[in-house]
C-alpha positions in Angstrom: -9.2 -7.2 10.0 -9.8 -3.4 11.8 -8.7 -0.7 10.8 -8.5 2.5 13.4 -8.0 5.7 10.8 -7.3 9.1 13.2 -7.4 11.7 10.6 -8.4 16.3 10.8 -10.2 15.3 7.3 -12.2 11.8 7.9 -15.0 13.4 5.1 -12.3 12.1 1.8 -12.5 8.6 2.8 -15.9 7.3 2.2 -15.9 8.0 -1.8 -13.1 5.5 -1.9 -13.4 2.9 0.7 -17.7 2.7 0.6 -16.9 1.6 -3.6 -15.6 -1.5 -5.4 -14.1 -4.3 -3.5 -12.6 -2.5 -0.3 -17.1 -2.3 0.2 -18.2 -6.0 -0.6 -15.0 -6.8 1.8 -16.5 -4.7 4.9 -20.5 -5.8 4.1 -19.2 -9.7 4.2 -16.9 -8.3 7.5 -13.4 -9.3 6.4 -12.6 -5.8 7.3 -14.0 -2.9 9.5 -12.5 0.7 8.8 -13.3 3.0 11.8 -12.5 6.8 10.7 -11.9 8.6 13.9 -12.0 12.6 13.9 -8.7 13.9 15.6 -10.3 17.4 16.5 -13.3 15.8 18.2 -10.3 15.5 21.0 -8.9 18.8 21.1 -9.1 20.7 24.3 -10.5 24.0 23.6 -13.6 25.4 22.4 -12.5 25.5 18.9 -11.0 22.4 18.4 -7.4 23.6 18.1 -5.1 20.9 17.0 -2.1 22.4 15.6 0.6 25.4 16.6 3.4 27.2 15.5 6.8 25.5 16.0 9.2 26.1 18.4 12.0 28.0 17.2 10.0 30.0 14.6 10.1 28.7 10.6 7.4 28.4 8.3 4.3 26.1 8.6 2.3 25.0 11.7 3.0 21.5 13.9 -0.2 19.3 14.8 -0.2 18.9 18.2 0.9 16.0 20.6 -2.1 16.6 22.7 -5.0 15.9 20.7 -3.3 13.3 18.9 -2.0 11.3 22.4 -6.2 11.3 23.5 -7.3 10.0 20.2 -5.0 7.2 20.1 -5.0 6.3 23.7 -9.0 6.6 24.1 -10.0 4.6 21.2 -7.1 1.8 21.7 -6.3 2.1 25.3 -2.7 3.1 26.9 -1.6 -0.1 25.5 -2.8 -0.4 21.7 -1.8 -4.0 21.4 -1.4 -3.5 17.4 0.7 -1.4 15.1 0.4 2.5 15.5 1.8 3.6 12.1 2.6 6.9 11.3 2.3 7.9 7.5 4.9 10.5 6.9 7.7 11.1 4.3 10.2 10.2 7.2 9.1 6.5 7.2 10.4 3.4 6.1 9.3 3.1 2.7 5.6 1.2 1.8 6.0 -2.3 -0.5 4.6 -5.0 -1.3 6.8 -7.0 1.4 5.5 -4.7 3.9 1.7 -4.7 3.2 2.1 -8.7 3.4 3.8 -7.9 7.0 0.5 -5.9 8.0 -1.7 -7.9 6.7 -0.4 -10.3 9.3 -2.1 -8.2 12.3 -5.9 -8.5 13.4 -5.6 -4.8 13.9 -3.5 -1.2 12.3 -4.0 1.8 13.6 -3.2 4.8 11.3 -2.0 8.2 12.4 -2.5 10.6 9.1 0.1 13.7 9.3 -1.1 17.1 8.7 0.4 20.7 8.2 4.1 21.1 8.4 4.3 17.7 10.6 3.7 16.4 14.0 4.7 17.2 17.3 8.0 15.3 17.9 6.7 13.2 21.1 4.0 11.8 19.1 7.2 10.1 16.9 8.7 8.9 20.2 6.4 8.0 22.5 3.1 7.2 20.7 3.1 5.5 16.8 5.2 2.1 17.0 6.1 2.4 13.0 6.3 4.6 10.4 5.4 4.6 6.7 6.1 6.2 3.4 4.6 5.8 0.1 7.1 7.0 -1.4 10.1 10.0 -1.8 8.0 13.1 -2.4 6.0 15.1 -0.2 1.8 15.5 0.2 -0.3 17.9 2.1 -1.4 14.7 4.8 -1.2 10.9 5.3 -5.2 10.7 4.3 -4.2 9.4 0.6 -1.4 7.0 2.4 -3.4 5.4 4.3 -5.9 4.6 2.0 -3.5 3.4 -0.6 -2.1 0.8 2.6 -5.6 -0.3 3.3 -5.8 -1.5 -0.1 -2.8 -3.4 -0.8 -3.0 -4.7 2.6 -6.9 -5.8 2.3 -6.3 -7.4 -0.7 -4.3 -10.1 0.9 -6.4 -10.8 3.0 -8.5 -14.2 2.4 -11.5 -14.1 0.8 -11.1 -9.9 -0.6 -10.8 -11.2 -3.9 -12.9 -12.9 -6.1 -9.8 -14.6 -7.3 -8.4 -16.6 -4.5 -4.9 -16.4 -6.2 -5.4 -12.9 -7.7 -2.9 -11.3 -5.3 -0.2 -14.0 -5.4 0.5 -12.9 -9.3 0.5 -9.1 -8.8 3.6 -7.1 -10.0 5.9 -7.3 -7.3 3.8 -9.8 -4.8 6.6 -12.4 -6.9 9.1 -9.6 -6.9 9.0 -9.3 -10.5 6.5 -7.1 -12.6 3.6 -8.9 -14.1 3.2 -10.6 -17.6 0.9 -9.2 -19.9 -2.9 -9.3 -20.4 -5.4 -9.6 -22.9 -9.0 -10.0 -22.9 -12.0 -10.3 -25.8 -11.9 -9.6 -29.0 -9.3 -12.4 -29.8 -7.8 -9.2 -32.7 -8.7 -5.5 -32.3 -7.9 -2.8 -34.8 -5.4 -6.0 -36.3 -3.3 -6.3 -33.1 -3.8 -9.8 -32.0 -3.8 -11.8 -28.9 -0.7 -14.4 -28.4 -1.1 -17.7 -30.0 -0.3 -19.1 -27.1 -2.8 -17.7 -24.9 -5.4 -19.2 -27.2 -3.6 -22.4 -27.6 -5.8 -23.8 -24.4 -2.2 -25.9 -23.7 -1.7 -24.7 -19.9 1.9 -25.9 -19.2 3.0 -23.3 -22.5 0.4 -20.5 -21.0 2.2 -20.7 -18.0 6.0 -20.6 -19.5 5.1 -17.3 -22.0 3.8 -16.0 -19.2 6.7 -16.3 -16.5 9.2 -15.1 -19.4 6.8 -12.1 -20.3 7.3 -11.5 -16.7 11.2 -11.7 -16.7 11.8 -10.0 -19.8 9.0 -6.9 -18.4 10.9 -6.5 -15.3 14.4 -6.5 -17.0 13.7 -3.9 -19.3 11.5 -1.6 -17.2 12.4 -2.7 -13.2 16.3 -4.4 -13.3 16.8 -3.3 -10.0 14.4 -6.2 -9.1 16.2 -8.6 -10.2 18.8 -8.6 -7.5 16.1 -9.6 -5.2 14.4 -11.7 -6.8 13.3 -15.6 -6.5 15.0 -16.9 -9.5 14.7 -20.3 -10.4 18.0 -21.7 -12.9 15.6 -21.7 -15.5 14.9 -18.2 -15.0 18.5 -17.3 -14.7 19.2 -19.2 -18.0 16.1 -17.3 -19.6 17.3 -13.5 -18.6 21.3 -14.7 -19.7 19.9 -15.5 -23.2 18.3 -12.0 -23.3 21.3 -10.1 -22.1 23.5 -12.1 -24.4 20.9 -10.9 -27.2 21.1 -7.7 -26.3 22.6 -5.3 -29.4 26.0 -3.5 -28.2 27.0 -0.3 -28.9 
C-alpha cells in the first residue's frame, strides 16, 4: 500500500515510521510512505505558504496555492485514491474506518497547519476528511501517522501474527480481554487457571466474557453496536441482573 504524506514539517516522521513494525513492513514492501514537503511548491522566494485570513481574526490560513501544486503534481489532476484531509472538522477516525482505507492501493494525506486551510482546498481538492478525535492540535502530522498505523496493521502480512489485528479492542467492536504473560505468579498475583489449563475451547469462553464484561463496565456505549451472539446477550443479562442496586 502507498502512502503520499504532504506535510510544512516532513523532518517528525522518520523517528516513528523508520522503527518497529511500520519499518520491517516498508523493507519487505507492504507499504511505501512518500513524505512530500508542501513549501518545496510555494511560489516565492521564501517559500510562503500561509496568510492572514480574510476578514481579519487571529491566526494565519495555509494557502490554497501551494497545497493545489503539491497534490496535483505528485498525483496528477485526477488522484485516482483518497485525498484525506486531517482536521478537527472531519468525520471522526475508527477502527471501521481504518478497515475502509485499508481497502485502497493508495491514501494521500493533506496534514493542516496554523489556524487552518484555505477553504477551496476543502471543496475542490481533498475527497475526505478525518479526525482523531474532539480536541484540537497544532497540525495533522501526529494524525496521520496514528492512521498509517491502524490502517497498516491490517494490511496482510504487517503482523507477525496473521490474526493479531482481528482481536484488537474494537476490530470486534468490543474492548479486548485481558493478558498475561511469564512468570505464571508475580509479587503473588497469579495468572488465570484457565489460561494455564491448556483446554482451548475454556481459553476461548473466559476470554470472550473478559471481553464483554471489560467493555460493559468501561465502553457500554459499544454495546449497542455490537456483534452479539444469544450467548453473549445471555452472558451480559446475567451481569446486569447481578449488578448491586442502589
Amino acid at each position: 500500500m502507498e502512502f503520499d504524506v504532504f506535510t510544512l514539517l516532513p523532518e517528525v516522521f522518520p523517528p516513528y515510521l523508520e522503527s518497529s513494525i511500520l519499518q520491517r513492513a516498508r523493507e519487505r514492501g507492504l507499504i511505501d510512505i512518500r513524505l512530500h514537503n508542501i513549501r518545496d511548491w510555494a511560489s516565492d522566494k521564501h517559500h510562503v505558504t500561509d496568510d492572514e485570513p480574510y476578514g481579519g481574526g487571529g491566526g494565519m490560513v495555509m494557502k490554497a496555492g501551494p497545497v493545489f501544486a503539491a497534490v496535483e503534481s505528485t498525483l496528477g489532476p485526477e488522484a485516482g485514491c483518497p485525498v484525506i484531509l486531517l482536521t478537527p472538522q472531519g468525520r471522526v477516525f475508527s477502527q471501521k474506518v481504518a478497515a475502509e482505507l485499508a481497502a485502497h492501493p493508495r491514501l494521500a494525506l493533506v496534514c493542516g497547519r496554523y489556524e487552518g486551510v484555505d477553504e477551496r482546498i476543502r471543496e475542490h481538492l481533498v475527497t475526505d476528511e478525518i479526525s482523531i478525535g474532539d480536541y484540537v492540535l497544532t497540525g495533522g502530522e501526529l494524525p496521520a501517522m496514528i492512521l498509517i498505523d491502524a490502517v497498516s496493521r491490517l494490511l496482510p502480512g504487517v503482523l507477525g501474527d496473521p490474526g493479531g489485528a482481528a482481536d484488537d479492542s474494537h476490530a470486534t467492536g468490543l474492548l479486548e480481554y485481558p493478558h498475561y504473560t511469564r512468570p505464571p505468579e508475580f509479587r503473588g498475583w497469579k495468572v488465570p487457571d484457565v489460561l494455564v489449563s491448556g483446554n482451548h475451547a475454556k481459553i476461548e469462553k473466559w476470554r470472550r466474557e473478559q471481553s464483554l464484561l471489560r467493555t460493559l463496565k468501561r465502553r457500554p456505549d459499544l454495546l449497542a453496536n455490537a456483534p452479539l451472539s444469544e450467548k453473549d446477550q445471555k452472558y451480559l443479562k446475567k451481569l446486569n441482573e447481578s449488578e448491586p442496586t442502589s
